[in-house]
RODOFI-161505 format. One record per atom (N, C-alpha, C): residue in three letters; x, y, z; residue number from 1. Coordinates in Angstrom, 2 decimals. Example, Ala and Ser with C-alpha at 12.3 -4.5 7.8 and 13.67 -1.06 7.14 Angstrom:
<recs>
residuo  c1  c2  c3  num
ALA  13.19  -5.69  7.80  1
ALA  12.30  -4.50  7.80  1
ALA  13.20  -3.30  7.80  1
SER  12.85  -2.25  7.08  2
SER  13.67  -1.06  7.14  2
SER  12.90  0.03  7.87  2
</recs>
This chain:
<recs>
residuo  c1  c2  c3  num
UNK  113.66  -12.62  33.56  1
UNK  112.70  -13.57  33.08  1
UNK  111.72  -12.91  32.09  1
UNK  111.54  -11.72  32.66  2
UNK  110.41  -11.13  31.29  2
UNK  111.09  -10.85  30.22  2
UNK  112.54  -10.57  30.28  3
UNK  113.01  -10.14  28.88  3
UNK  113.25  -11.28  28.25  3
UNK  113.29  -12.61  28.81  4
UNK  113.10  -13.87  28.17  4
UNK  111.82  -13.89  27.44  4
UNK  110.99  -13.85  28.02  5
UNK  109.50  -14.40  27.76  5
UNK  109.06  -13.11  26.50  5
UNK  109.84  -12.03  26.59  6
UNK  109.43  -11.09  25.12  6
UNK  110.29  -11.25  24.42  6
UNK  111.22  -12.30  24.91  7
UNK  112.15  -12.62  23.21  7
UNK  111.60  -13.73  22.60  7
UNK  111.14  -14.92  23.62  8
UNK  110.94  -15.60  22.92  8
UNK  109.22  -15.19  21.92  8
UNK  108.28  -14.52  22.80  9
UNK  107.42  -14.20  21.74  9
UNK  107.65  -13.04  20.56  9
UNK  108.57  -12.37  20.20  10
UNK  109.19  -12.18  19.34  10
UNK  109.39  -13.27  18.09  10
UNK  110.33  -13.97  18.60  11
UNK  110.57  -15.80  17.83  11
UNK  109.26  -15.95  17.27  11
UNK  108.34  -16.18  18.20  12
UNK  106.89  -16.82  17.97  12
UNK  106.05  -15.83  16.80  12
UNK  106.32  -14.52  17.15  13
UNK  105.79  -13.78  16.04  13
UNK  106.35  -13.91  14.39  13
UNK  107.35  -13.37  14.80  14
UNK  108.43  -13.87  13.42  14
UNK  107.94  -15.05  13.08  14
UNK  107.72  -16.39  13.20  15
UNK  107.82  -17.49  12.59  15
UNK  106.16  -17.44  12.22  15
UNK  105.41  -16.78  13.04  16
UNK  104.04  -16.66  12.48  16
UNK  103.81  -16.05  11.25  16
UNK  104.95  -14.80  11.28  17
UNK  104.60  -13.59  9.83  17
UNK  105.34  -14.33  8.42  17
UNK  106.68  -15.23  9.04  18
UNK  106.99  -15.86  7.80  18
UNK  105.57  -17.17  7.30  18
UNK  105.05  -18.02  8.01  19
UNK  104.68  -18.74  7.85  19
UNK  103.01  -18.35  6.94  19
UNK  102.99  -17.33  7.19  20
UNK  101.84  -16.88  6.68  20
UNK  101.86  -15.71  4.87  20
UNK  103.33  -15.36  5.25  21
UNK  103.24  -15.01  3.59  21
UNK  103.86  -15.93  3.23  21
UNK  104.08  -17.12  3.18  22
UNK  104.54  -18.79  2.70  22
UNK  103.48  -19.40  2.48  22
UNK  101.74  -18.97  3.39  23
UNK  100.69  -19.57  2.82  23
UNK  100.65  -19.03  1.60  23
UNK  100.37  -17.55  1.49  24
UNK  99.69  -17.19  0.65  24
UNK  100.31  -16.73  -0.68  24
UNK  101.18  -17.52  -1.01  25
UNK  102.29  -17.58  -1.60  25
UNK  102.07  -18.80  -2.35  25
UNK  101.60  -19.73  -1.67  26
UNK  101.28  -21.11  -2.51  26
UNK  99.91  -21.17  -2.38  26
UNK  99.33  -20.47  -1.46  27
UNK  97.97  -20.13  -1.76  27
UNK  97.21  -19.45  -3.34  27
UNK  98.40  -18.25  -3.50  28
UNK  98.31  -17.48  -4.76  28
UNK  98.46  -18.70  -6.24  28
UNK  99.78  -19.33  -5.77  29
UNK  100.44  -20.15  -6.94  29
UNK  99.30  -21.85  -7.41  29
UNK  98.80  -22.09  -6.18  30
UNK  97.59  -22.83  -6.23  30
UNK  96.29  -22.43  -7.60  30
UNK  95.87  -21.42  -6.82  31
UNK  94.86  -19.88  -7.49  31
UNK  95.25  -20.57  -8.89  31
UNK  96.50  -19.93  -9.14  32
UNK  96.77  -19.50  -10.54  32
UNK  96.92  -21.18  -11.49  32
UNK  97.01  -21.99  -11.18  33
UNK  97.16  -23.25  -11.56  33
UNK  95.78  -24.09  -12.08  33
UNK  94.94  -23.66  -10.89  34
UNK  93.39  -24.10  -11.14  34
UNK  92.78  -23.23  -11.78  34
UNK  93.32  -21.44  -12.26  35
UNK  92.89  -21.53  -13.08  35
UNK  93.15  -21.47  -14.32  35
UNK  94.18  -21.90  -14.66  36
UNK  94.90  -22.27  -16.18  36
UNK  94.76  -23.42  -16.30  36
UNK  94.45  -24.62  -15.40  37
UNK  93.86  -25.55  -15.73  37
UNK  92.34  -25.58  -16.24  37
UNK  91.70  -24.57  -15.56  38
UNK  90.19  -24.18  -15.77  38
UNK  89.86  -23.70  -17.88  38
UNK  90.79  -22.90  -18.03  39
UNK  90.61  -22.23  -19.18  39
UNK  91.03  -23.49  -19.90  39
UNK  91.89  -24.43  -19.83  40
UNK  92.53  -25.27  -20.84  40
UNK  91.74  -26.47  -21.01  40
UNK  90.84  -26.30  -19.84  41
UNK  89.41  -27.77  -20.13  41
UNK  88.39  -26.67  -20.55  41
UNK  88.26  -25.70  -20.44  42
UNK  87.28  -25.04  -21.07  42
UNK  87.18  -25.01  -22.79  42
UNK  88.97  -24.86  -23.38  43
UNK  89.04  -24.96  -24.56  43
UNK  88.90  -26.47  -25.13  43
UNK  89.29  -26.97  -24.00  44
UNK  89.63  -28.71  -24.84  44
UNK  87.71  -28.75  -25.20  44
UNK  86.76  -28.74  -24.33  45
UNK  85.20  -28.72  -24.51  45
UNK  85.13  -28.38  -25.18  45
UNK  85.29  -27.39  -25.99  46
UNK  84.92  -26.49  -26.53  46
UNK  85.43  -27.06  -28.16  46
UNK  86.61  -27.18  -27.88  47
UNK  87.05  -28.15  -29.27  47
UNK  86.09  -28.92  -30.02  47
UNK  85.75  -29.63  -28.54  48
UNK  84.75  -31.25  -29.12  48
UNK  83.53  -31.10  -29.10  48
UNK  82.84  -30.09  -28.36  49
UNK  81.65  -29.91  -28.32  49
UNK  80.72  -29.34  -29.40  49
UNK  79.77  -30.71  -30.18  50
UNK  78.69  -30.26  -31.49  50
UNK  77.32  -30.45  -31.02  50
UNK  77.01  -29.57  -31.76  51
UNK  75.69  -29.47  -31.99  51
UNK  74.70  -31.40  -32.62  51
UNK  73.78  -31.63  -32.40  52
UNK  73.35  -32.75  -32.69  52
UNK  73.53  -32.75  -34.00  52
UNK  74.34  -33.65  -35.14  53
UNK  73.70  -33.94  -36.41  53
UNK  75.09  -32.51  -37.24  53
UNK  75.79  -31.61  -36.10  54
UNK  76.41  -30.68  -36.85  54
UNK  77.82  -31.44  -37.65  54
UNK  78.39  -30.83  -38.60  55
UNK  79.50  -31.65  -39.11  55
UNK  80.93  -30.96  -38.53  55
UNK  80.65  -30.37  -37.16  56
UNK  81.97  -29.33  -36.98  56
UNK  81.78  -29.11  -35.93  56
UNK  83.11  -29.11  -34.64  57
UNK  82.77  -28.22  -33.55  57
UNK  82.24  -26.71  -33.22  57
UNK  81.59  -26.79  -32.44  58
UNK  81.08  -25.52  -31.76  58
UNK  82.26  -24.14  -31.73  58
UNK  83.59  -24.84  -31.48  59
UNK  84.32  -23.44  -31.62  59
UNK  84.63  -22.67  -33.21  59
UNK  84.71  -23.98  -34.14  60
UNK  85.34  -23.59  -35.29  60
UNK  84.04  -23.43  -35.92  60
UNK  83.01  -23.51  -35.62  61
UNK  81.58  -22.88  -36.26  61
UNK  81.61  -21.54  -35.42  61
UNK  81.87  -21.06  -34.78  62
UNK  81.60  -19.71  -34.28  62
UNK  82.91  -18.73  -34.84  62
UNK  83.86  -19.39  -35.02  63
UNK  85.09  -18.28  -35.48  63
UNK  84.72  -18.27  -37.15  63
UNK  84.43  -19.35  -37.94  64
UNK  83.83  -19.23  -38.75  64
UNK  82.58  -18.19  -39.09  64
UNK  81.61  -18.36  -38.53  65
UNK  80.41  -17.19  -38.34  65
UNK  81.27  -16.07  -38.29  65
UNK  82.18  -15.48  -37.29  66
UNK  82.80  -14.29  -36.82  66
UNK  83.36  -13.51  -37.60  66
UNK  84.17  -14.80  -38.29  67
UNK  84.92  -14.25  -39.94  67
UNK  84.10  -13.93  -41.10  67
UNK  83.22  -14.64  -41.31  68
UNK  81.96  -14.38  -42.57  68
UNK  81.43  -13.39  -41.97  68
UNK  81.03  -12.94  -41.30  69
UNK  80.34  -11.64  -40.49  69
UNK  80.78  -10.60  -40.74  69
UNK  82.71  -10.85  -40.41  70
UNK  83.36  -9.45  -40.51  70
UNK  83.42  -9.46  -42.33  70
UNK  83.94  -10.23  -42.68  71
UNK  83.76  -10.52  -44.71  71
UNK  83.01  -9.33  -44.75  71
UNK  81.47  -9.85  -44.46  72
UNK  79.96  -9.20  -45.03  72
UNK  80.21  -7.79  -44.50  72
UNK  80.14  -7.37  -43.53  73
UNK  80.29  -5.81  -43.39  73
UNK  81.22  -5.32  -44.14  73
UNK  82.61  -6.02  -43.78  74
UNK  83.61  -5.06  -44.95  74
UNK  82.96  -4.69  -46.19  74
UNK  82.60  -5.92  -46.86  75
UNK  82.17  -5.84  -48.15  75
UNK  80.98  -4.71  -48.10  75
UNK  79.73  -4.73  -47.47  76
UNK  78.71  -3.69  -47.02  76
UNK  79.22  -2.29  -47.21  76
UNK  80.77  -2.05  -46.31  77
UNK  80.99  -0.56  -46.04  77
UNK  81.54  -0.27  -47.52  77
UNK  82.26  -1.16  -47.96  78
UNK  82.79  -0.66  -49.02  78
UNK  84.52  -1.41  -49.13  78
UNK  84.69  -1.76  -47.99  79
UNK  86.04  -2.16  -47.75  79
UNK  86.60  -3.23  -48.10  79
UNK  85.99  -3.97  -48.42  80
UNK  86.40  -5.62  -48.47  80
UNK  86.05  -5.42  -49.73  80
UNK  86.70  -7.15  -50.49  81
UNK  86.38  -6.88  -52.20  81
UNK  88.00  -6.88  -52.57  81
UNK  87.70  -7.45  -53.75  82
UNK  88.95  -7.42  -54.72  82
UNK  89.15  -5.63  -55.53  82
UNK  88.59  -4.78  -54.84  83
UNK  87.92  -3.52  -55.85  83
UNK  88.75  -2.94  -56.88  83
</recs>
């Protein structure tokens, strides 16, 4: 009878250790979903989001700035320019 009763909690263990890297398994795949959904409403905002009265989104005014920025230094160091 006891070598019954340690087989079957054996069974009981086993089905515990599968059942638990099966959570975290769709636990992980969950994770990763909310947050690639997270970044892809972050960009869609970001698309549409202006300033009061601006004629352009907030993202394509900042990559804009980023690029004229890098322009101006090149040009500054010496690098930029038709020379």
């Amino acid at each position: 009878m006891l070598s019954s009763l340690k087989e079957v909690r054996e069974q009981v263990e086993a089905r515990i250790e599968a059942r638990t890297s099966k959570a975290i398994e769709a636990a992980t795949r969950d994770s990763l979903r909310v947050m690639l959904s997270a970044i892809a409403l972050t960009i869609a905002i970001a698309l549409g989001a202006q300033h009061k009265g601006s004629d352009g989104p907030l993202l394509v005014k900042g990559h804009t700035m980023r690029s004229v920025r890098g322009a101006r230094e090149a040009h500054a160091s010496g690098g930029g320019g038709a020379g």
